[in-house]
Each structure stands twice: as structure tokens, then as C-alpha cells.
N, C-alpha and C positions, 0 to 999 in steps of 0.2 A: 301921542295920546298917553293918558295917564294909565299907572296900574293902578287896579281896585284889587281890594283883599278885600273880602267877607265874612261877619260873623252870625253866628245864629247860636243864643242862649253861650253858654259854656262851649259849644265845638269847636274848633275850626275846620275847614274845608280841604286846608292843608295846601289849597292850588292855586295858584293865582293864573288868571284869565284874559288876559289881552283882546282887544276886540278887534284891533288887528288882524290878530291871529284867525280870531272868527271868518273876518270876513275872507283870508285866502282860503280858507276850508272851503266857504261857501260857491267863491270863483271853481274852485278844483270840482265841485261835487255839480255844479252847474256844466261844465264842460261835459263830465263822462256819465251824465245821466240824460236821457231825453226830455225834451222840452214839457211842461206840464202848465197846471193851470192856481197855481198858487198864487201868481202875484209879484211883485217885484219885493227883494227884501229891504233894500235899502229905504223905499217909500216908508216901507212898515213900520223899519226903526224910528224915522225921523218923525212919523206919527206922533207914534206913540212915546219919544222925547219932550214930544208938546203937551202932551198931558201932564196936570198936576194934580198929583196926589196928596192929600190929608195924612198927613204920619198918624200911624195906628195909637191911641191913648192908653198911658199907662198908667196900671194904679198904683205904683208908689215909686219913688226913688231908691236906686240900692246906695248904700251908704258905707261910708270908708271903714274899716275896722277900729277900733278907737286904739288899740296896742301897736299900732304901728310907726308909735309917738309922735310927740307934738301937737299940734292942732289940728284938729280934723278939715281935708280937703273938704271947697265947695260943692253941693249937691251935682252930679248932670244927669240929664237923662238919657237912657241908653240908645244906641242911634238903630232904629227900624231897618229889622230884615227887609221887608219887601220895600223896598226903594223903588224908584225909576233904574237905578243899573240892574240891579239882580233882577228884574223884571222880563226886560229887556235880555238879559244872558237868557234866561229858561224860555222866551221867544226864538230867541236862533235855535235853539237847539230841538224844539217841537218841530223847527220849519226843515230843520236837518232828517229827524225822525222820520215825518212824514213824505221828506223825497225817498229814503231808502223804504220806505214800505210799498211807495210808486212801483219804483222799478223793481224789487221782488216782485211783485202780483205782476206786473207786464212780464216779465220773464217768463212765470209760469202758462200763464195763459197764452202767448204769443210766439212761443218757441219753435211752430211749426206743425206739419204732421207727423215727422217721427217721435213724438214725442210717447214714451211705452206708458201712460196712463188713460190714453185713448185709443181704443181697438178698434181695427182697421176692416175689411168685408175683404173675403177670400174666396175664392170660387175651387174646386177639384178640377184638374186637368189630370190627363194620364197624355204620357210622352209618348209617340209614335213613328217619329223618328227625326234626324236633323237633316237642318236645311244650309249651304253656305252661306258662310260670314255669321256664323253662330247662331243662328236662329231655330227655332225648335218647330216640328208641325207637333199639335195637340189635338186632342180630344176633350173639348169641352164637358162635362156631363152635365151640368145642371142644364146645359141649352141644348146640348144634342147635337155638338157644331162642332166642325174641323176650325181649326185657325192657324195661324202662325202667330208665334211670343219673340220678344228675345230679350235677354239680359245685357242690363247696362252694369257699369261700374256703382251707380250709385243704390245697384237692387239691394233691398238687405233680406239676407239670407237666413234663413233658422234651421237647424237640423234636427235629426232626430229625435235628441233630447233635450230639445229646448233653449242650443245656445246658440246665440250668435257667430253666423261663419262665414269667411270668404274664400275657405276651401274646398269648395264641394263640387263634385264630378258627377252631371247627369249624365244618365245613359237612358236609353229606347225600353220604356215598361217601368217606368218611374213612374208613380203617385203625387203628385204635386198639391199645395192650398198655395194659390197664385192671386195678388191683387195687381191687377193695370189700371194704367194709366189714363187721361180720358179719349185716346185715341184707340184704346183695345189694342195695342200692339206693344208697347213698353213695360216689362214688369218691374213696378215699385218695389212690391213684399213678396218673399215665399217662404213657406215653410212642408217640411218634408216627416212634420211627426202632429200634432196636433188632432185633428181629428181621425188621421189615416191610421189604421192597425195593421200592422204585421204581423204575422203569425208563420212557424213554420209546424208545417202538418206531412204526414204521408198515410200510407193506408187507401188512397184516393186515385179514383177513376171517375171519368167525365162521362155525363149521360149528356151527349148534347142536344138532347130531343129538349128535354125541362132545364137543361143549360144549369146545368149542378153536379157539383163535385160530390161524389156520396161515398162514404166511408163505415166503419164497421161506428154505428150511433153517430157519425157526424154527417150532414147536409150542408153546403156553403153554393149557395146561387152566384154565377156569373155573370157579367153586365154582356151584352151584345157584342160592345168593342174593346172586349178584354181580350189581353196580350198574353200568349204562354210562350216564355223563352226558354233557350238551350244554348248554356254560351254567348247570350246576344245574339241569336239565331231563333228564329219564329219555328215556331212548332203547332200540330193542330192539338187540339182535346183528346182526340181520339187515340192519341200517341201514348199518352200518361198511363202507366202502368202503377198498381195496387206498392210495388216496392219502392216506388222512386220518390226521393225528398224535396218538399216542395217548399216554398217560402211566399205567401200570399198577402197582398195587399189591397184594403178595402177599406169603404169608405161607406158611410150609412148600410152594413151592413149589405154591402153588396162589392163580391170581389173584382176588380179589373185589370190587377196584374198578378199573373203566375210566372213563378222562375223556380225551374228544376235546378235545388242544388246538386242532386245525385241521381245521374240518369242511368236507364238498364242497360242491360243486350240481352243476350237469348241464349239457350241451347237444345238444341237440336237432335234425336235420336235416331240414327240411322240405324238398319240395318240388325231390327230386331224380332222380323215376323219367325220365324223359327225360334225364337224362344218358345218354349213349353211352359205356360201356368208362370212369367216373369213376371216381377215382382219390380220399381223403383223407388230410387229413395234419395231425395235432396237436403243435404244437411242435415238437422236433425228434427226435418218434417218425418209427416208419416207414409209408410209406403204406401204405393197407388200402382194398380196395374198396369204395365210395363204396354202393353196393348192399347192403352187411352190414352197413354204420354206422347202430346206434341210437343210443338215448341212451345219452352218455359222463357218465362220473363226472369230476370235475377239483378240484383245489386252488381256493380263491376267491382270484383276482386276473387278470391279466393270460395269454390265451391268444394262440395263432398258428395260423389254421388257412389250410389251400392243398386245394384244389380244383382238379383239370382234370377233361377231357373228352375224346373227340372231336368233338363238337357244340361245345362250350365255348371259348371264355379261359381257360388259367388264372389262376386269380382267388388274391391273399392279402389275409385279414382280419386286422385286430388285436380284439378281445372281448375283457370284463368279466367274471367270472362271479362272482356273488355267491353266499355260501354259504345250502344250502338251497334256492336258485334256479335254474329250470331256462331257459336259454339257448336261447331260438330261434333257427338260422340258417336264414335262407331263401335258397335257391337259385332261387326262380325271377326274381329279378333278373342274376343270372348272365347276362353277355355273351353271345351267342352268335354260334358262326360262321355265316355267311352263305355262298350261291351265286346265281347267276345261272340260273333256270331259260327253255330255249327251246324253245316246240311251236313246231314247222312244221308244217302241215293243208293237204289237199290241195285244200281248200275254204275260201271265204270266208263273212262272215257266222255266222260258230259261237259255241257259246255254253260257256266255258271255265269247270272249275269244279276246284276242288283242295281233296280233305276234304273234300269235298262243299259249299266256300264258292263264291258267284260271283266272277270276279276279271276283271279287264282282258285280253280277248286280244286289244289290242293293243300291247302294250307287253310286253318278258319279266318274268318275276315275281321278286322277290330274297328269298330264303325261306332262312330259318336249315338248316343240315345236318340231313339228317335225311330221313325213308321217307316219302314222299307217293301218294296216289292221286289222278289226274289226269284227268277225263273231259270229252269235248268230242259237244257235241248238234249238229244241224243237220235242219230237217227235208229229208224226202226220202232221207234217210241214216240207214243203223244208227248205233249209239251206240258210241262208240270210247274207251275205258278202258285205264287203263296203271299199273301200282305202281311207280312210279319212285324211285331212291336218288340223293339228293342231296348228294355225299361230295366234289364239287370245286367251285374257282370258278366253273365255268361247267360247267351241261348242258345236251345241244341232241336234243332227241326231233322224230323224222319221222312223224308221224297221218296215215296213208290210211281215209278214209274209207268206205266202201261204201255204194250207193244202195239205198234203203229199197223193193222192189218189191212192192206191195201188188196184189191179183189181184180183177178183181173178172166178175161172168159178165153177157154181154148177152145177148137171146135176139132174133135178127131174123125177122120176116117181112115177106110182100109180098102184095099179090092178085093177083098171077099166080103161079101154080104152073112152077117150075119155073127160077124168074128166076136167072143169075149173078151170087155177090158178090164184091167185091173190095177187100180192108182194103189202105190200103199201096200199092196196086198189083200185092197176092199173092190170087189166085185162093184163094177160102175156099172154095169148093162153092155149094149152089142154097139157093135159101130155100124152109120155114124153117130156121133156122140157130141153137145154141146154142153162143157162143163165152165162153172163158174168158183175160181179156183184163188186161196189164197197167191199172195207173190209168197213165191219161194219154188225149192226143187222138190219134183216129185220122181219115183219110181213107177214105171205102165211097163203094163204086161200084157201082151194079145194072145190070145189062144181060139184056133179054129180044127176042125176036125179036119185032117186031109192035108193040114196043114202045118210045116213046121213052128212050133212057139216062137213067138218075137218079145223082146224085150228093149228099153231105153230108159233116159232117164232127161225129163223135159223142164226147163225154166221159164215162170210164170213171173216176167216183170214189166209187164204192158197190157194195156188195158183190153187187147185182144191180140189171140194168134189163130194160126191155120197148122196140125199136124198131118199127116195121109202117108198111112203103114203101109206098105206093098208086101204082102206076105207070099213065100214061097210053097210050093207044093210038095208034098214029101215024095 
């Protein structure tokens, strides 16, 4: 086949063109494009080789320059750009164009459904927990339905912030936007940020009556079959305490998964009812009477608690508290203040007892603050009793004692009728004689006319006796 070179005006084209060449372009761009409906091009050409064109009319001849000596060449006229070849070139090359603009637009539009210019329908599931051979049970929400899901190799994944991933690790209380496949069991898409928000909050306890988490100005409603974890370990509402960190996940403004990033423990006050007027204090809250302190809910790590009294030291601890663990602090190590307690008794030999223990009276007693009952024995003596308040360094109690007078009756007689007796040296009357008489010893004196004086000396320590003086005759 011949070469053509072309001209137009003064340019040239600089290329020259083979049709040849054309046509293996067109074999090559026929192979790796798909079939269309254009036509055969070889028909085209041969067409339109059949056509005869009119060469376009010019209006005048250009003509030689006259200095380039001699005699001036014959006139010709300049030979027509649009011929039958150049015609025929700017034909291939349209038929070229138009295959490549084919197969763009089919690419575009036929590329599939992964294609990210057309959005795909996702439904919320919340994970619940797994099943073998990888498959997930879910919690539908929009339907209100349990299922099972599972991911294939070909699911594509989007994560939290919107990028494409194929490393991602579900767990049980995960928020999912999942689209399946048309058997409900396969997932195409999922994504793990999108519509779902996360938030971490604390301050928050569950009222599970209105199924709402309620905080100091915050309210956040919970779904039915919302998940609150610990560890990947289920926990109820009721468990969540005002301190502990929480990390929530929701989706139309309704939460369905709770996970405790920082969970409490407790502590516990033993061993405080004898404080007087106690006073406590947790870190650098405010004190609260030491009396209404049960058990506190607290962050695990490091506490500060302070303790007084009026009986008391006050006392500061440092504590541990681990979480889930419940802290005992025992207050009956607790220092206590001390006084000097002093009975004076008006008596010796007594027998001293405080709380009803025995204790040394001879020495004063040094007894932590505080309300004591104080009794002192001695026989011969009532029993002398005192509720003493032990609120200073030193207190000093005066015990008078009273004598124990026990009564008991003697009955005298004599064989003389008419005899005088005399207790004491106090005229009692004649015998016989019934006297009711302290216990202890008495001096009696008998005296009758005709008859010698009698004298003894009698003890009264029962509750009766019988005496009968035999008096002699002078």
C-alpha cells in the first residue's frame, strides 16, 4: 500500500499515516473491546472509496515568484485537502473514538455493586454473641428478630472511621450497619461507624423501671435488648454505679450497647458504733456522719479516708480498692482518747466494778471517753451505783456509802416474873420481852428484887432468836 503525506494551506502534519497501520489498531482495539453495534469497518471504507467527490473550486492560481529566474513555471492548481484519503483517515479515527467512549460508559455503569458511587441499604444489628464456624447470633433492631449472620472473605468491611478494613475483631456488644445477601444469612457490607455513635460518659446509674441511664443533666434511653459488659462478661443495670466509666453505643438515639471501661468495688465500715459524734471523709469529698456510712461504691485504685471522733484520734488512712472488691475498714483499732477516772468512798476495803468488770480500787482507772456504770460493794453497807460520763482528762467521783441495817427480833425471858431489862443501858420494860433489834451486839441487864443482878452480852444476826435468864435468889 502506498504512503500518503498531506497538506493543508502552508502546514504540514509532520506524520505520515499508513492504512495499514490503521487497520492492525483496529484488529487490536476489536479484540480487547466488547462487541458493539457500529458496523463492520472495512465495509465502510470500501463504501465510501466508491464515492466521488467534486474537488472544492478555487479562486485563483498561486503563482511562481518571478526572481527565482528564468521563466516562470506552468500555472497548477493546489491539490484539495479533503480528498477521498484524508476523508477516509478522520473516518477511522471517529470509529476509533467512538469504540473507546463505548467501553468507558460500560465500565462505568456495569462494574458491579461494589461500585462506592452507589449506596448500598444497611440495617443495625447489635452482636449477641457467637456461634461455631464463625457465625454471629444478632439482634436485628429494625425487625425486632434474633438471627444468625456470618462473614465471608468477600464481606467489605468499614471501620470506625470510614476506611476500608480486613482487620477487624468482633466481640459480643458490638453495634453493627450490616447489609445481606438475598438469603438473610450472608454479609456483603458492614460498617462499625456511620450511623452508630459512641460516646464515653460516666456519672450514670440505671433506672430500669423508664430503662434510662440518668446522670447529673444527662438522660440516655436504653433499647430492651441492650447488652451492659464487664470484661466481655454480661452484667445487669442495676450493677452500674455513679463512678464507673462507661463507653455507649447507639444508634437513632437509642443506646443498645454499654461496656464498663472502669469498673468499682466498695468499702465497707466496720466496727464504728462507739464512735461519739464520728465524723467521715473520702478523699477530698465532704464529711458525712460516720453513723449513715454504709457501703461506698469507689473507682479501683488508691483512696484517702479521715475519721474523727469525740472518743477518737483522728485517724487518716491510705486504701487499695480493687475492683469488684469490697474493702473493709475496721475502726475498732482506732485510737482512742483516754481520761483519768477517781472514786473517793467513804469507806475502806470495797469492792469496785465498772460495766460490771472487777477493776483495782486501789489505783484510779484510765478508761478510753466515754459513759460508764460504776458500782462499789462493801458488806454492812448498801450498794452504791453511779452512770458516770467520762468526757475529760481527769474525773473525780465522791461515794458515800450507807450502812446495811438488817433487823432481826429476840424474844427474852426470865423465871422471875416481873424481872427489869436493860439493853445499852436503856430501860426496855419487864420480862418477858419481844424486841426487834438491829444485827449487831448488845449489852442486857436484868435486875429483880430478891434477886441477884444478871448481866450478858447478846448477838443479833438472824432473823429471830429465843433468850430465858434463870435468875438467882440472894
Amino acid at each position: 500500500m502506498k504512503d500518503y503525506h498531506f497538506e493543508r494551506d502552508e502546514q504540514d502534519f509532520d506524520q505520515t499515516i499508513r492504512l495499514d497501520d490503521i487497520n492492525k489498531e483496529m484488529k487490536k482495539l476489536e479484540d480487547d473491546q466488547p462487541e458493539d453495534d457500529l458496523g463492520d469497518k472495512d465495509a465502510f471504507l470500501d463504501a465510501f472509496e466508491s464515492e466521488k467527490f467534486d474537488p472544492p473550486k478555487m479562486e485563483g492560481a498561486q503563482k511562481m515568484p518571478s526572481d527565482q529566474g528564468g521563466a516562470l513555471p506552468e500555472e497548477q492548481e493546489d491539490k484539495p485537502f479533503f480528498n477521498k484519503k484524508t476523508m477516509a483517515v478522520i473516518a477511522v479515527v471517529a470509529v476509533i473514538v467512538a469504540i473507546a467512549f463505548f467501553a468507558i460508559v460500560r465500565g462505568v455503569f456495569f462494574s458491579g455493586s461494589e461500585n462506592e458511587g452507589f449506596p448500598v441499604e444497611q440495617t443495625p444489628m447489635l452482636i449477641q454473641g457467637a456461634l461455631v464456624g464463625g457465625e454471629w447470633i444478632v439482634y436485628e433492631i429494625d425487625e425486632d428478630a434474633k438471627k444468625s449472620i456470618a462473614l465471608t472473605e468477600e464481606t467489605v468491611i468499614t471501620d470506625a472511621q470510614g476506611q476500608i478494613t480486613a482487620d477487624v475483631q468482633l466481640n459480643t456488644g458490638d453495634l453493627i450497619l450490616a447489609q445481606l445477601d438475598q438469603d438473610g444469612k450472608s454479609v456483603l457490607s458492614m460498617n462499625l461507624g456511620g450511623k452508630i455513635e459512641t460516646t464515653e460518659e460516666t456519672g450514670l446509674t440505671a433506672d430500669t423501671v423508664s430503662k434510662q441511664l440518668l446522670g447529673e443533666g444527662k438522660t440516655f434511653s436504653y433499647g430492651e435488648q441492650a447488652m451492659f459488659l464487664y470484661n466481655q462478661e454480661v452484667i445487669q443495670p442495676k450493677d452500674l454505679e455513679a463512678c464507673d466509666v462507661l463507653t455507649l453505643k447507639s444508634y437513632d438515639n437509642i443506646v443498645w450497647s454499654v461496656e464498663v471501661k472502669e469498673y468499682h468495688g466498695y468499702i465497707s465500715v466496720e466496727n464504728k458504733d462507739n464512735i461519739v459524734n464520728g465524723m467521715f471523709q473520702l478523699d477530698e469529698g465532704e464529711a458525712v456522719l460516720l453513723a449513715e456510712t454504709q457501703r461506698i461504691a469507689v473507682k479501683e485504685g488508691t483512696h484517702t479516708i479521715t475519721v474523727s471522733g469525740d472518743n477518737i484520734e483522728k485517724r487518716t488512712d491510705s486504701i487499695f480498692v480493687e475492683t469488684g472488691e469490697v474493702y473493709l475498714y475496721d475502726l475498732s483499732k482506732a485510737q482512742e482518747k483516754v481520761g483519768v477516772l477517781m472514786i473517793n468512798p467513804n469507806v475502806s476495803d470495797y469492792k469496785l466494778y465498772i460495766n460490771g468488770t472487777l477493776v483495782d480500787s486501789t489505783v484510779p482507772s484510765v478508761l478510753p471517753l466515754g459513759e460508764y456504770d460504776v458500782v462499789i460493794l462493801k458488806n454492812g453497807y448498801t450498794e452504791w451505783s453511779q452512770h458516770i460520763v467520762l468526757n475529760a482528762a481527769t474525773v473525780s467521783i465522791d461515794a458515800n456509802l450507807q450502812k446495811d441495817l438488817q433487823y432481826g427480833t429476840v424474844i427474852i425471858s426470865a423465871n422471875a416474873e416481873g424481872a427489869q431489862l436493860f439493853l445499852d443501858g436503856k430501860d426496855m420494860g419487864t420480862a418477858p420481852i419481844e424486841l426487834n433489834l438491829p444485827y449487831g451486839s448488845y449489852s442486857l441487864e436484868v435486875e429483880k428484887s430478891g434477886y441477884a443482878p444478871f448481866s450478858t452480852t447478846i448477838l443479833v444476826n438472824s432473823s429471830s432468836a429465843h433468850l430465858k435468864i434463870d435468875l438467882v435468889k440472894e
